[in-house]
DSSP file (Angstrom, degrees, kcal/mol; ACC not computed):
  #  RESIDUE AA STRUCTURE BP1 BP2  ACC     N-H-->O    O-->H-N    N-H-->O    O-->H-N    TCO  KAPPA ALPHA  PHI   PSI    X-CA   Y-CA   Z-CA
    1    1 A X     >        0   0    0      0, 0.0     4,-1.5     0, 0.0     5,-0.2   0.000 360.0 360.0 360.0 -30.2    4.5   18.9   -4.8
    2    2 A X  H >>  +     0   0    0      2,-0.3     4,-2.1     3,-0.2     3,-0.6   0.987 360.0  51.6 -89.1 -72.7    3.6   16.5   -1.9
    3    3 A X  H 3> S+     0   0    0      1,-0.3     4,-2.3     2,-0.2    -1,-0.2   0.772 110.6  42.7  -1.4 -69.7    1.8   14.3   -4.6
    4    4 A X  H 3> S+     0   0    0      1,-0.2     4,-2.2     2,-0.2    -1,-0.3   0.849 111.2  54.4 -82.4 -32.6    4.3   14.1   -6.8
    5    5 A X  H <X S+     0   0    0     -4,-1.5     4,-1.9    -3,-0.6     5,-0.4   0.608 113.2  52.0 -44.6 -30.1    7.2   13.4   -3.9
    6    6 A X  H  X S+     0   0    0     -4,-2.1     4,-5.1    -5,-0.2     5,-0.3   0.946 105.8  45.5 -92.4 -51.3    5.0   10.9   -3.0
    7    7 A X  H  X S+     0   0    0     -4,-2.3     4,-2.9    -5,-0.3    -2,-0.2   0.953 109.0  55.0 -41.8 -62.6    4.6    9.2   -6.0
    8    8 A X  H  X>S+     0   0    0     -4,-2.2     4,-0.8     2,-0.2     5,-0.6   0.882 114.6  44.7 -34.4 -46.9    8.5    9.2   -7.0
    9    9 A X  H >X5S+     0   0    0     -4,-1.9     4,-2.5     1,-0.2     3,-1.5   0.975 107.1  59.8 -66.7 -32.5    9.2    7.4   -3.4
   10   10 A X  H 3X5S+     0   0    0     -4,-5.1     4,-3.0    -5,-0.4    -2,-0.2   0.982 112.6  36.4 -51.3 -58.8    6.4    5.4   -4.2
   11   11 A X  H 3<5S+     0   0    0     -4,-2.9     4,-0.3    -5,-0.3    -1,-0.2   0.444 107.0  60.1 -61.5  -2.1    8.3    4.3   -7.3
   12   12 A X  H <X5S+     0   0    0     -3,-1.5     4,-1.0    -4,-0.8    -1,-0.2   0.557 103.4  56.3-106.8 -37.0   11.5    4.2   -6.2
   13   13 A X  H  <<S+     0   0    0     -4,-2.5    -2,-0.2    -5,-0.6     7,-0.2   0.977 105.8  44.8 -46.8 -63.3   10.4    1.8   -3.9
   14   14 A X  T  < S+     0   0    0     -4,-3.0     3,-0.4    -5,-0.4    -2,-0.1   0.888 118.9  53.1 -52.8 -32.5    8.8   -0.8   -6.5
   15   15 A X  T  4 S+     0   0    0     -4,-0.3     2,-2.2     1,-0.2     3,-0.2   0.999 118.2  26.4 -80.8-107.9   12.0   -0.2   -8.3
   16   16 A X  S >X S+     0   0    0     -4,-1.0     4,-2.0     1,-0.2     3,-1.7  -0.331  74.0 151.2 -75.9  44.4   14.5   -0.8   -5.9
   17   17 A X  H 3> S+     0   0    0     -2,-2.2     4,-1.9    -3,-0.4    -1,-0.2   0.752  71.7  65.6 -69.9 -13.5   12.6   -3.3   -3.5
   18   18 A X  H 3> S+     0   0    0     -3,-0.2     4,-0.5     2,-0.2    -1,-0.3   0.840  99.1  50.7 -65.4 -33.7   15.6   -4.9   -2.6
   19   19 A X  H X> S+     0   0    0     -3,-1.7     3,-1.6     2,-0.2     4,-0.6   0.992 114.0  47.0 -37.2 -64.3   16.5   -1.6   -0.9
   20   20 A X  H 3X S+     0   0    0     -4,-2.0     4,-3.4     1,-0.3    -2,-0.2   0.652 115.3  40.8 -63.6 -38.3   13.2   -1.7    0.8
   21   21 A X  H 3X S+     0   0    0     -4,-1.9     4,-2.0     2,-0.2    -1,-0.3   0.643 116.7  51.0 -82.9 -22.7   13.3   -5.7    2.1
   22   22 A X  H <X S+     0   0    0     -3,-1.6     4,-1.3    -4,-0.5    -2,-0.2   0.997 114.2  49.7 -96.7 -67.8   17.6   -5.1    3.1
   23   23 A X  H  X S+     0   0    0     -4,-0.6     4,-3.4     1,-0.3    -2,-0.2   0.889 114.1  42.5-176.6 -81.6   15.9   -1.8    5.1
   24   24 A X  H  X S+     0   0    0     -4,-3.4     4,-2.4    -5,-0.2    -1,-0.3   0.976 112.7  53.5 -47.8 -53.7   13.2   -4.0    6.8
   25   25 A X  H  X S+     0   0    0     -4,-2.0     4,-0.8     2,-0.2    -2,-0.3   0.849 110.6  44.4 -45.0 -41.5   15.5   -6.8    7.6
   26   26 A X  H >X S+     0   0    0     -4,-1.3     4,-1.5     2,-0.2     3,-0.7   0.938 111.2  55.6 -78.3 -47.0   17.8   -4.8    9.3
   27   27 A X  H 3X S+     0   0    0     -4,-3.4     4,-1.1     1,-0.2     3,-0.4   0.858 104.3  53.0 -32.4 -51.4   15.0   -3.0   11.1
   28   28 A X  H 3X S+     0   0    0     -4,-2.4     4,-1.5     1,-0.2    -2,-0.2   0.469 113.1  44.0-101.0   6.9   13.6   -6.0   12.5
   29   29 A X  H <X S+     0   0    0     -4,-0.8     4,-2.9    -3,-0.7    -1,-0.2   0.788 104.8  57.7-118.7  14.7   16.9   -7.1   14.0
   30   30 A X  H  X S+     0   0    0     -4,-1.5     4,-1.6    -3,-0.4    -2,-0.2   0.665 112.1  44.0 -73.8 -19.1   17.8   -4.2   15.2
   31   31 A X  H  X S+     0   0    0     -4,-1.1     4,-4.4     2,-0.2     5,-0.3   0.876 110.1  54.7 -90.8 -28.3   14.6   -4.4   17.1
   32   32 A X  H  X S+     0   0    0     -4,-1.5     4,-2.4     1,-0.2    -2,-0.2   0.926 111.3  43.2 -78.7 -16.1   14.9   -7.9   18.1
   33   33 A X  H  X S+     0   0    0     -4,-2.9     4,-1.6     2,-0.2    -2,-0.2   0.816 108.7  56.8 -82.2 -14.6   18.3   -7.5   19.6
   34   34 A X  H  < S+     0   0    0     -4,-1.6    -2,-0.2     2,-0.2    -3,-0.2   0.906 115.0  48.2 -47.9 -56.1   17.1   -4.0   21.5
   35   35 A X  H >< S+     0   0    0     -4,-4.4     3,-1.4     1,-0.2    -2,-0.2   0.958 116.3  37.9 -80.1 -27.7   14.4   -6.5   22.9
   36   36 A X  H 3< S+     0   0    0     -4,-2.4    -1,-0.2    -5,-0.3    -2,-0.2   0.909 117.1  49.3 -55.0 -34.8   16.4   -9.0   23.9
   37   37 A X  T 3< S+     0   0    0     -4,-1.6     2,-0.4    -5,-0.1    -1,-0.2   0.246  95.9  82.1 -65.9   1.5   18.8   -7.1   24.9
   38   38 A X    <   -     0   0    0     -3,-1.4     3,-0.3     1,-0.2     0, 0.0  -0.870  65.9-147.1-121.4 149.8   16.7   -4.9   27.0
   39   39 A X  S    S+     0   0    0     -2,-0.4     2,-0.7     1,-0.2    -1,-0.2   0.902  88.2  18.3 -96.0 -63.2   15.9   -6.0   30.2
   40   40 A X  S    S-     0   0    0     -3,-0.1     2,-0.6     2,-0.0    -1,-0.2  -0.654  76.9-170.4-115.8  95.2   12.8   -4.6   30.7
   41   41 A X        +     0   0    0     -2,-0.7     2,-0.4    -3,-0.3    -6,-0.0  -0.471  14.1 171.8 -86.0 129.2   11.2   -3.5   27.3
   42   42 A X    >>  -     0   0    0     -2,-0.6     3,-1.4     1,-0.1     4,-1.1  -0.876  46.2 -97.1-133.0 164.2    8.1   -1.5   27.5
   43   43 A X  H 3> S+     0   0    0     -2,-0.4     4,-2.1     1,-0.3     5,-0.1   0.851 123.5  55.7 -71.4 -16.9    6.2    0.1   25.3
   44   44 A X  H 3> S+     0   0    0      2,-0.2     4,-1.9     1,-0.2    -1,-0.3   0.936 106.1  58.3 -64.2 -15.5    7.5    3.4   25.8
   45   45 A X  H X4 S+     0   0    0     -3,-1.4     3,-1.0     2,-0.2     4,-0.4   0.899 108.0  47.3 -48.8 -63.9   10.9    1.5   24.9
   46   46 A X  H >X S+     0   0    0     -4,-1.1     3,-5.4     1,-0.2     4,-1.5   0.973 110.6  50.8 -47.1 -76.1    9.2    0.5   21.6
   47   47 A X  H 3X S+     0   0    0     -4,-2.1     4,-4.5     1,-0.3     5,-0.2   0.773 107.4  54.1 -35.4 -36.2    7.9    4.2   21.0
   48   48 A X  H << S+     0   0    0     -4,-1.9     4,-0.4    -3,-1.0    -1,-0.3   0.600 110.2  46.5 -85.1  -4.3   11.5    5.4   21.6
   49   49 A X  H <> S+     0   0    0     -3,-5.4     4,-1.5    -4,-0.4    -2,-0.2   0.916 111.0  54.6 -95.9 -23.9   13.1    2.8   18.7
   50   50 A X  H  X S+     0   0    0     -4,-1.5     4,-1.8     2,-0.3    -2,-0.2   0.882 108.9  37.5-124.6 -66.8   10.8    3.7   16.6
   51   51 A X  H  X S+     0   0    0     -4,-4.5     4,-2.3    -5,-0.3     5,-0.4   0.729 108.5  69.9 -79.3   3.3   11.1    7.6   16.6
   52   52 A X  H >> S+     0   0    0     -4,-0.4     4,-2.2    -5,-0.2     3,-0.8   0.948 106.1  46.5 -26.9-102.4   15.2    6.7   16.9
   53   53 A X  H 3X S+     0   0    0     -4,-1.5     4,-1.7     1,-0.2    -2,-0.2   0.579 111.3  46.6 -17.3 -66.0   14.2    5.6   13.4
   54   54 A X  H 3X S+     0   0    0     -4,-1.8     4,-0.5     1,-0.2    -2,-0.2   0.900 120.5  33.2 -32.2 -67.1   12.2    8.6   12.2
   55   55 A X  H <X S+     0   0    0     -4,-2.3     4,-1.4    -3,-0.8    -1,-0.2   0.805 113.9  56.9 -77.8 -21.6   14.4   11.3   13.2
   56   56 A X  H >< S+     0   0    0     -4,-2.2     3,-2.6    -5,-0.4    -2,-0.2   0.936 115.0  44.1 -62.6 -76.8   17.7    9.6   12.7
   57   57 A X  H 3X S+     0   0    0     -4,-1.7     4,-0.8     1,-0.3    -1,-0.2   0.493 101.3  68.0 -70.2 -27.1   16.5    9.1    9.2
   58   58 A X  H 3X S+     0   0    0     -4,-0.5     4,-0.7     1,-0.2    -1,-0.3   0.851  96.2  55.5 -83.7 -20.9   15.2   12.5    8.9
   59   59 A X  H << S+     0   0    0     -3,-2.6    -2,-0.2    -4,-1.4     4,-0.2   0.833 109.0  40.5 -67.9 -27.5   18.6   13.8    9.0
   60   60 A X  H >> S+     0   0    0     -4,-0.2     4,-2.0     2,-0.1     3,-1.1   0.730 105.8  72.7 -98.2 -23.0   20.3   11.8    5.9
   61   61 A X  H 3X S+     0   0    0     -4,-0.8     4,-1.5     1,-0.3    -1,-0.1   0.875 101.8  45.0 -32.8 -44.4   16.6   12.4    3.8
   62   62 A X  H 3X S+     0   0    0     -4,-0.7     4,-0.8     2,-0.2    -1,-0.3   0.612 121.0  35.0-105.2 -28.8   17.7   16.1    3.5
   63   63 A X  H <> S+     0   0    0     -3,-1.1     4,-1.4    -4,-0.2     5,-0.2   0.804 119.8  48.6 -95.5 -58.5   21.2   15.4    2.5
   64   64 A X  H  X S+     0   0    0     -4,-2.0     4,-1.6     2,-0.3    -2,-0.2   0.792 110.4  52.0 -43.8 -55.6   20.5   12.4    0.5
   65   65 A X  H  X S+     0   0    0     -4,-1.5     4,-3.1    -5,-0.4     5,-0.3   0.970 113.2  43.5 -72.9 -51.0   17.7   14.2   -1.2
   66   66 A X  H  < S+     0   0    0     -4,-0.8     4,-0.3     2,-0.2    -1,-0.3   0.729 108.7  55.3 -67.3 -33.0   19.9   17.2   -2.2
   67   67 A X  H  X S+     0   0    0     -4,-1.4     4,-2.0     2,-0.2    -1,-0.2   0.671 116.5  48.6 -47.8 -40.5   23.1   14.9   -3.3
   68   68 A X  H  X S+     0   0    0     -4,-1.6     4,-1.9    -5,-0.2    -2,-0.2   0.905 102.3  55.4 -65.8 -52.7   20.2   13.4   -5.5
   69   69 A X  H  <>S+     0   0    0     -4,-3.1     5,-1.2     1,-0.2     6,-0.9   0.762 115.8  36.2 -75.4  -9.2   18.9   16.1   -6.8
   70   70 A X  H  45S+     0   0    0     -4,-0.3    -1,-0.2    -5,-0.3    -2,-0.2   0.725  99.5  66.6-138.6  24.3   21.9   17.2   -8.1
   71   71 A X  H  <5S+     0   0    0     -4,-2.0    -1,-0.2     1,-0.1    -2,-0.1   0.598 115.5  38.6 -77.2 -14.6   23.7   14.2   -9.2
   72   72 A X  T  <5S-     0   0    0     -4,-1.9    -2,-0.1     0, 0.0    -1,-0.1   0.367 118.4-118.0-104.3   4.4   20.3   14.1  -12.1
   73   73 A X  T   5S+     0   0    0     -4,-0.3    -3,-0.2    -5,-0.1    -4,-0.1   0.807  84.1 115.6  48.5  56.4   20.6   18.0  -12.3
   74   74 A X      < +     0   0    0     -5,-1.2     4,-0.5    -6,-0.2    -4,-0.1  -0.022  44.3  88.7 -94.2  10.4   17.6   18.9  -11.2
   75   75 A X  S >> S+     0   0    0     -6,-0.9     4,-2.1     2,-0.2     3,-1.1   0.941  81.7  65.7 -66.0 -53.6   18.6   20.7   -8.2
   76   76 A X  H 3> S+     0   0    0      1,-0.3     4,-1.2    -7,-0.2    -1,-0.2   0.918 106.4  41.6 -49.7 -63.0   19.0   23.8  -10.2
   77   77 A X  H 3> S+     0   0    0      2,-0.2     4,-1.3     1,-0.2    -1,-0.3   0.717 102.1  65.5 -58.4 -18.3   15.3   23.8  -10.8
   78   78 A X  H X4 S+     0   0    0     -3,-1.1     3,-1.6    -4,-0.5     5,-0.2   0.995 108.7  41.4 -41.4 -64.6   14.4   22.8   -7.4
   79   79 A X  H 3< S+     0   0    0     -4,-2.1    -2,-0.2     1,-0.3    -1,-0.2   0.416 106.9  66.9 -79.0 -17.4   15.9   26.4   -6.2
   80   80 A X  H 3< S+     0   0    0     -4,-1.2    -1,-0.3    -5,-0.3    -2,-0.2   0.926  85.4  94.7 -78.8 -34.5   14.2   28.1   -9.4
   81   81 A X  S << S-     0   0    0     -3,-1.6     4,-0.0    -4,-1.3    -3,-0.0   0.263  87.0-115.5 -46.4 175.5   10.4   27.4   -8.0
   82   82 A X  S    S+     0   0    0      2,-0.0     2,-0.4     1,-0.0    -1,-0.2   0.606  94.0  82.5 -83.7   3.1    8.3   29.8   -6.1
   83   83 A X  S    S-     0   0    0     -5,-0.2    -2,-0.1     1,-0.1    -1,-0.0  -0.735  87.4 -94.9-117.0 148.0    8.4   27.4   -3.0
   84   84 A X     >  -     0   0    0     -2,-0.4     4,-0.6     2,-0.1    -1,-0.1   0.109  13.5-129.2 -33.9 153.6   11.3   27.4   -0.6
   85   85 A X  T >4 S+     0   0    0      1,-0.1     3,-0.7     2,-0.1     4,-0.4   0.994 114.0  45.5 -43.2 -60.7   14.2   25.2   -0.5
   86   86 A X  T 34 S+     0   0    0      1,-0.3    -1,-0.1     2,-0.2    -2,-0.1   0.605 113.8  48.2 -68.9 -36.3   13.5   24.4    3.2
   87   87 A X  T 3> S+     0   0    0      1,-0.2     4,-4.7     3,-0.1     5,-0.3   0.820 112.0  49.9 -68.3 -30.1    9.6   23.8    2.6
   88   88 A X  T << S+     0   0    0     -3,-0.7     4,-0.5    -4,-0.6    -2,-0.2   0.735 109.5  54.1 -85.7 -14.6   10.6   21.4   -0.7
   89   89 A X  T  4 S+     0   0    0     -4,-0.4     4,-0.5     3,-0.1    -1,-0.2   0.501 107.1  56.6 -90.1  -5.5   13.3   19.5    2.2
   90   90 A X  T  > S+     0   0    0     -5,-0.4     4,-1.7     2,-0.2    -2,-0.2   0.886 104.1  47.1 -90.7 -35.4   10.0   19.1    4.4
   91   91 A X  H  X S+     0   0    0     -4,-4.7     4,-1.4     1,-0.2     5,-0.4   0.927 112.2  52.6 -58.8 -79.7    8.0   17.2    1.8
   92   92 A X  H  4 S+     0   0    0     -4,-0.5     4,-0.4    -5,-0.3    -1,-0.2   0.581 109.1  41.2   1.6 -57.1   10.5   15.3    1.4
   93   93 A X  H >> S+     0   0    0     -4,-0.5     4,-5.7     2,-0.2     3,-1.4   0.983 115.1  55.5 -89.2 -59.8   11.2   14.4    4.9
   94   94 A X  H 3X S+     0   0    0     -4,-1.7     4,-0.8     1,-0.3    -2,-0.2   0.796 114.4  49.5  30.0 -83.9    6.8   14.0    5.4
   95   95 A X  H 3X S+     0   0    0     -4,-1.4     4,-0.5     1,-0.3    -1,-0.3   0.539 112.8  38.1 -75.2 -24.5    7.3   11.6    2.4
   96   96 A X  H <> S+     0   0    0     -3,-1.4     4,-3.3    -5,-0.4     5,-0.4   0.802 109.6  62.1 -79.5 -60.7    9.8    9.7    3.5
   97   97 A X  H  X S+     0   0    0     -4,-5.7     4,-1.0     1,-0.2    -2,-0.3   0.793 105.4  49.1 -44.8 -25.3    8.6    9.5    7.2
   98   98 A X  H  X S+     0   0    0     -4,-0.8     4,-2.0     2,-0.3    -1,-0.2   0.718 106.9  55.9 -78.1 -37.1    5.5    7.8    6.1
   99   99 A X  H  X S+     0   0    0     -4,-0.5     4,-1.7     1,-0.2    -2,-0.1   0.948 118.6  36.7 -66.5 -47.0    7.5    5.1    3.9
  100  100 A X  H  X S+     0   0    0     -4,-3.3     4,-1.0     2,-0.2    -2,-0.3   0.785 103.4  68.0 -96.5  -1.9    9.3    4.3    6.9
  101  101 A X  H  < S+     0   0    0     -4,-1.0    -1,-0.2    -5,-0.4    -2,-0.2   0.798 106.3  43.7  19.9 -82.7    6.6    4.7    9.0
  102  102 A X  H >X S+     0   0    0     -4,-2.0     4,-1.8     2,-0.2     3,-0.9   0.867 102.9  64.8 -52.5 -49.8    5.3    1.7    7.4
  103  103 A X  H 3X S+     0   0    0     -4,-1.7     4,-0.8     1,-0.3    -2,-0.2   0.771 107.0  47.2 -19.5 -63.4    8.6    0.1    7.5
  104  104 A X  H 3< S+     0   0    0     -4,-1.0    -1,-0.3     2,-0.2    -2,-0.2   0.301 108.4  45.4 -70.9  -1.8    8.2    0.2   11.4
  105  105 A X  H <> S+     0   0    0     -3,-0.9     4,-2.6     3,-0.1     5,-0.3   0.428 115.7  49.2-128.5 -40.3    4.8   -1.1   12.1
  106  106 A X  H  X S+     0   0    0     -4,-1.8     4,-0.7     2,-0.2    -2,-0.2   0.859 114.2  49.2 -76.1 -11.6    5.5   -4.4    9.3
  107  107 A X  H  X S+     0   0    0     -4,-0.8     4,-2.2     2,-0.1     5,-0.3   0.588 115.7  49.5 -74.4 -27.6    9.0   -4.8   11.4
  108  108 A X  H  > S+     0   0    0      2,-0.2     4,-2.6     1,-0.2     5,-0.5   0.984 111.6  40.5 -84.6 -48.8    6.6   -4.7   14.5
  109  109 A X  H  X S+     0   0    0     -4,-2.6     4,-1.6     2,-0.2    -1,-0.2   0.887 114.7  54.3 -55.5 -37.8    4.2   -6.9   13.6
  110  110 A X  H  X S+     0   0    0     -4,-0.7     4,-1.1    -5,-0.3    -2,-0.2   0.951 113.4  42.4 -30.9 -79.0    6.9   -9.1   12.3
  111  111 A X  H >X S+     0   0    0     -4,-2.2     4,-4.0     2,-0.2     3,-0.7   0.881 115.2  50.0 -47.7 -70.6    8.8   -8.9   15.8
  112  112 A X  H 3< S+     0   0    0     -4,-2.6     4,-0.5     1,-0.3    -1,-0.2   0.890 105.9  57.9 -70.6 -24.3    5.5   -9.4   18.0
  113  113 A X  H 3< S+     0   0    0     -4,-1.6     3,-0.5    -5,-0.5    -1,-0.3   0.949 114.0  32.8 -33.6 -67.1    4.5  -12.2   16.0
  114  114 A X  H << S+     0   0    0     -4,-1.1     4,-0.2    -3,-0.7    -2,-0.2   0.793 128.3  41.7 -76.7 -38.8    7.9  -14.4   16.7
  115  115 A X  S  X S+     0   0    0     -4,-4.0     4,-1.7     1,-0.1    -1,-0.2   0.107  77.3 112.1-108.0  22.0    8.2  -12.9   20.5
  116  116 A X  T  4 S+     0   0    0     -4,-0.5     3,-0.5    -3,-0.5     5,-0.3   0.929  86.7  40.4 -49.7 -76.7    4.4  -13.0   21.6
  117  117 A X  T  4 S+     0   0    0     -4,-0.2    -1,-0.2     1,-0.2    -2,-0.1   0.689 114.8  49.3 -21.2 -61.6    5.2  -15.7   24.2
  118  118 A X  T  4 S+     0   0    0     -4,-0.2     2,-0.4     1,-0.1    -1,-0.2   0.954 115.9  25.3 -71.8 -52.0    8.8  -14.4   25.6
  119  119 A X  S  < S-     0   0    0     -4,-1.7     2,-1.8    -3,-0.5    -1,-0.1  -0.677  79.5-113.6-140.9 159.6    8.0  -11.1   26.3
  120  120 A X        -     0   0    0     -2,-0.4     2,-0.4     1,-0.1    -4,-0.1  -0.585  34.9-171.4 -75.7  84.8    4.8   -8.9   27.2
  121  121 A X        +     0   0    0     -2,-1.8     2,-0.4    -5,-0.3    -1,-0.1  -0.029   9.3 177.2 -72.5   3.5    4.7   -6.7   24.2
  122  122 A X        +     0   0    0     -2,-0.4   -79,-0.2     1,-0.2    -2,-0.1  -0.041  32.3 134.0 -95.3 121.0    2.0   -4.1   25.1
  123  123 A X        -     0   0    0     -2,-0.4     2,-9.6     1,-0.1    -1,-0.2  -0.073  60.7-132.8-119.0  28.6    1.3   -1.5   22.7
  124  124 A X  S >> S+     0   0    0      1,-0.3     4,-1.3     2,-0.1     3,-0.6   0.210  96.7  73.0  52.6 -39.5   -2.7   -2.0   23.1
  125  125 A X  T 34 S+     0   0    0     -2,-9.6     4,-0.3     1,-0.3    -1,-0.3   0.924 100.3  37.9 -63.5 -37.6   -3.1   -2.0   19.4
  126  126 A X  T 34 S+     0   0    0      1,-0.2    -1,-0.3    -3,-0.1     4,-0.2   0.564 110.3  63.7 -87.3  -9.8   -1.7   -5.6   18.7
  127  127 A X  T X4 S+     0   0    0     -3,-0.6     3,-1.8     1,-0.2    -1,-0.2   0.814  88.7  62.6-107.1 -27.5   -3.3   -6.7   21.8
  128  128 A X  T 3< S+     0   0    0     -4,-1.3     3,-0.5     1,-0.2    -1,-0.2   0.770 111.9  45.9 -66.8 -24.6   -7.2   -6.1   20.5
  129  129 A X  T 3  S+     0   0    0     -4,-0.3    -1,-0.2     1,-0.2    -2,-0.2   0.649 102.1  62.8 -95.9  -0.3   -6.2   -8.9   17.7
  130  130 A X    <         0   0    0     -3,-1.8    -1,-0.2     1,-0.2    -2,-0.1   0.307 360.0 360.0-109.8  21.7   -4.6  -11.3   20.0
  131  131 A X              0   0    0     -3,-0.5    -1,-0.2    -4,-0.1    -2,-0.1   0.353 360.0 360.0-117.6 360.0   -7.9  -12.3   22.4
């Protein structure tokens, strides 16, 4: 199930990359006005936009998914397998956290790219590439 969930986002992604690029854009300026805006941005600061993202996002996944599933009428079969709804809303959410996941670390690299200079960025990871 996880496979195939994965695949589908994966393709609805190639598909609909204009979602994906509108979705980045907006991430990375929601993150550059949270650091500008922020007085003192630190990395837990970063850690906390970031799962902001995640979990906000794991709430319409579940809604979304099910609105989906049962505008293409396949809902009906979801709810006949032997595995739970609730397990089959967790892949889901898995497979989608990872897409945006991704989402987040190419809006962060973006970000620390254009703001190395202004502000002290350290999240240790970016910092091993920048010596």
């Amino acid at each position: 199930m996880f496979r195939a969930e994965f695949k589908r986002e994966l393709r609805e992604t190639l598909v609909f990359y204009p979602d994906f690029i509108s979705s980045l854009v907006m991430m990375i300026i929601l993150l550059f006005v949270f650091m500008i805006l922020g007085q003192h941005f630190t990395s837990s600061s970063y850690i906390g936009y970031a799962f902001w993202f995640l979990l906000s996002g794991v709430l319409t996944v579940a809604s979304e998914s099910i609105s989906y599933e049962k505008q293409v009428g396949t809902f009906e079969q979801l709810i006949l397998k032997p595995i739970r709804l609730i397990h089959i809303l967790f892949i889901k959410s898995i497979v989608w956290g990872i897409f945006n996941f991704i989402r987040i670390m190419i809006a962060t690299v973006i970000v620390c790219f254009f703001l190395s200079d202004s502000y002290k960025f350290d999240l240790g990871f970016f910092n091993r590439f920048s010596h």
